[in-house]
N, C-alpha and C positions, 0 to 999 in steps of 0.2 A: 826863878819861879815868879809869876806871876799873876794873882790874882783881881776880878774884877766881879764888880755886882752889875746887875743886868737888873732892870724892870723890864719884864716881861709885855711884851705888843700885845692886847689882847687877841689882836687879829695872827698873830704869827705862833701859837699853841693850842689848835681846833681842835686836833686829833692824833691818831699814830701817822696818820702818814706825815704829821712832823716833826713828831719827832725821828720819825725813821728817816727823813732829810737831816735832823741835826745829827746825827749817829756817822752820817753818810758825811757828812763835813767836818764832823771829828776827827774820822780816819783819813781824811788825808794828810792828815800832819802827824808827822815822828814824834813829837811831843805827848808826853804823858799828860792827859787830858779829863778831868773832875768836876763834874758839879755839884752844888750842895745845894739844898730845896728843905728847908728845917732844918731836923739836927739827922737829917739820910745823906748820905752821900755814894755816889755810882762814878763808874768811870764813864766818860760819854762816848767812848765806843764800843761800848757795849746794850743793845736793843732791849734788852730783856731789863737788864739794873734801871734805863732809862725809861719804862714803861713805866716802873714800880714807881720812879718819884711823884708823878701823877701831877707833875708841874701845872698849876692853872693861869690863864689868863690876867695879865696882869699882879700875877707873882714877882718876889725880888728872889733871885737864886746867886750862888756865891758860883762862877768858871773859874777853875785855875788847869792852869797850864806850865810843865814845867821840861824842858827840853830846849834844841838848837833855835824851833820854829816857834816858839811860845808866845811871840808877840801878834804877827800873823795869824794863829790859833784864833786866840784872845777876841782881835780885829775883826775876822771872819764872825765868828760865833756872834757877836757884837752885835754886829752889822743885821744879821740872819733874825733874831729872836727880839732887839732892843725896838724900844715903844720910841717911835718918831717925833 
C-alpha cells in the first residue's frame, strides 16, 4: 500500500469534466484506488463518491493505492492532478 499527498494544480480541478478524467485514470489500474479530501474519503473509481468530495483547486488530498499496480496508480494520478 501506498500512500501520497498531492497539492492540487489549480489549473488541473476546473470542473467534472476532471474529475471525470481522474475517475477514468483510476480505472485503469487493478489496484484498489482512494482519495481523501478532509476527513471524506471515496474510492477514485467511482464518479459519484468523487463528485461529493468537491476537491478545490489548490487543495492537498491524501491518494492511496493498494494492489499489484500501486506505484504506477500513484505516478499517474501524480502526474495528472500535481501543481508543477
Amino acid at each position: 500500500m501506498i500512500t501520497k499527498n498531492i497539492t492540487v494544480d489549480p489549473a488541473s480541478v476546473a470542473d467534472a469534466s476532471t474529475t471525470a478524467m481522474l475517475v477514468q485514470i483510476a480505472s485503469q489500474f487493478d489496484s484498489s484506488i482512494h482519495v481523501k479530501y478532509g476527513e471524506r474519503q471515496f474510492n477514485a473509481k467511482s464518479i459519484m463518491g468523487m463528485m461529493t468530495l468537491g476537491i478545490t483547486p489548490g487543495a492537498e488530498i491524501a491518494v492511496t493505492a493498494d494492489g499489484s499496480d500501486e506505484q504506477g496508480a500513484i505516478d499517474r494520478i501524480s502526474d495528472f492532478l500535481s501543481a508543477k
